[in-house]
Structures are given as C-alpha cells and as structure tokens.
N, C-alpha and C positions, 0 to 999 in steps of 0.2 A: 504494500500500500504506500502511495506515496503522500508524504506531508507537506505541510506549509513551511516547518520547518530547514526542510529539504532544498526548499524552492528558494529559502532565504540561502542557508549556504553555497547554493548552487552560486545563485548571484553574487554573493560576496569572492568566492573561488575564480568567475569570470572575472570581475572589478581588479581585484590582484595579480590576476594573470596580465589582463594589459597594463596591468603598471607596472611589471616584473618584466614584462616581453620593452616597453619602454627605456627600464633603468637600464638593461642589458645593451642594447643599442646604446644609449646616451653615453652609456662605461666601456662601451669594445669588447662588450659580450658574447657569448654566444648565442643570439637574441632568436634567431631564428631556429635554433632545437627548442629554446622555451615557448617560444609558439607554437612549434609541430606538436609539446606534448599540451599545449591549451586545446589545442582543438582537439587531438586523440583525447583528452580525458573528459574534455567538458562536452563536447557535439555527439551525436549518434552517428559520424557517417563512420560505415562498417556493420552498421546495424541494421537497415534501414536506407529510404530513403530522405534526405533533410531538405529542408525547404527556406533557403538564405538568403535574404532580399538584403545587402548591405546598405548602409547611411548613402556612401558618395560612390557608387557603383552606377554606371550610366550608360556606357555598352552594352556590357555584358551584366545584367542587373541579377540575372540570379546566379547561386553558384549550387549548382548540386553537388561535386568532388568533393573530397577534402582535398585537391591543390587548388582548384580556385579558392576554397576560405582559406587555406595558408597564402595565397597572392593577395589576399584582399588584407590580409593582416601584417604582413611585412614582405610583399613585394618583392621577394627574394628569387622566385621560380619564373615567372616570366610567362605565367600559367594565363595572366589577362594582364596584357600591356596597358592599360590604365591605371592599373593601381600604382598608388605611391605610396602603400603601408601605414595604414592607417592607427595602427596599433606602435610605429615608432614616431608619431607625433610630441612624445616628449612630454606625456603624460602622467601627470603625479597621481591621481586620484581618480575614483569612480565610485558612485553612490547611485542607488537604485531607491526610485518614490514610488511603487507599486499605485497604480489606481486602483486595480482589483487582481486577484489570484484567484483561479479556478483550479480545485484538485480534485481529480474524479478517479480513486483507484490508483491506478497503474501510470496516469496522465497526468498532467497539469497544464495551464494558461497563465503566463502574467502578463498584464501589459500596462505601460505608467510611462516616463521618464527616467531615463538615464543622465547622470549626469557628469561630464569631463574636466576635468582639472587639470589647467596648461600650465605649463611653467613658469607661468607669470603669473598662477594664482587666479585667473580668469577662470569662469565655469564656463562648458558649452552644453544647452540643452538638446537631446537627443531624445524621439519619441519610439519604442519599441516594440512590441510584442513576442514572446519566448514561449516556445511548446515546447513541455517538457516529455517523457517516457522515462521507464525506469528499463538499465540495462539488466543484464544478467547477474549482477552482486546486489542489486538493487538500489543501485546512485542514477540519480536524475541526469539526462542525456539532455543537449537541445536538437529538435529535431524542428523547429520551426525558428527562424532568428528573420525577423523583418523590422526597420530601424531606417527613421527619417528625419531629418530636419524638420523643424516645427512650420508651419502656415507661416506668410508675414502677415503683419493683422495691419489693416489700411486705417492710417491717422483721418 
C-alpha cells in the first residue's frame, strides 16, 4: 500500500537529488553518475512505461527512455540536442507545496508547485504533477512527471 508518507519522501529524495546532481557539477563532480542513479532510483523506466513532459522541453516535449530524462537532466548524452541540463543550473534548493495528493493503493497523484532555489537565492516557481507506483521493494516510482512554467497573468 502506498502512503502519503511515501509520497513526501519521494519528493524530498527528488528535491536532493537535483541539488546533489547540481553541487556535483558546480564542484567537478561526477554529476552525471549522480543523475543516472536519480532517475534509476527515483523514475519507473524499466518498469513500465513513464510519461515525462519536462519544464523547458520544446522539440522533443516528451521523453519516454530513460536517456532522454538523463538528456533532459544534465545534457550529457546528446540523446535531445536541446537540452542544456537543467538539473546543472546551479541549484541550491527544492521545496514541494502539494495542492493535493491522491493515494489509491499501489498508486499515487501529487500535483502543486515546485519550487527552485538559484544561486542567488532567487526562487523559481514551477507547476507539476507526479504519478507515482510502487516498485517491486515497495518505494514509490515516478511514472508520470509533467512540469510547466506558471501562466503570465495580464496587469
């Protein structure tokens, strides 16, 4: 059964991860094994199939592989030449504002606001929704990741 609990660690595990896949880049890390294992631990692909509509994805807008979400996260593979890695933006921080969570069993839904923290201490609002599944240990999988820039609202 999956919980609400779950869904919070889930998120906080993602939020860590690009701030980790970040530091790593900013330090001359090995940024891009810490991404490969973000998305092996935190995504369903290999299980399944995922459905990832990324923030600034615009060609190529979905990624069903996991080498497009590794291209889409640090740019490394060359898997969608538009990306420019968005997970090595130099990202301090990530905080998740749930509007609502849906946990039905085996599944979950969250969808709210994410939120970015640049190295100037600037937040950037990003709008999301996350399906979750649980794998075979029982840790929540995303198998749905869709995330947009907010509306501009007309003065």
């Amino acid at each position: 059964m999956m919980t609400r609990d779950q869904i919070d660690n889930a998120q906080q595990a993602w939020g860590d991860g690009i701030v980790a896949i970040a530091t790593a880049h900013r330090e001359g890390g090995d940024y891009v094994s810490i991404a490969r294992n973000h998305v092996e631990t935190l995504y369903a692909y290999g299980m399944g199939k995922v459905l990832f509509k990324p923030t600034l994805a615009a060609v190529e807008q979905f990624r069903p592989t996991f080498e497009q979400a590794l291209s889409y996260f640090v740019a490394s593979n060359n898997a969608c030449p538009e990306d420019g890695g968005f997970a090595i933006k130099g990202w301090t921080k990530v905080r998740f504002e749930n509007a609502e969570v849906i946990v039905n069993e085996s599944m979950a839904v969250a969808m709210g606001n994410y939120f970015f923290t640049s190295p100037e201490g600037e937040e950037v609002k990003v709008e999301y929704t996350f399906g979750y599944v649980l794998d075979d240990t029982g840790k929540p999988r995303i198998n749905v990741h869709h995330s947009s820039m907010p509306a501009a609202v007309d003065s």
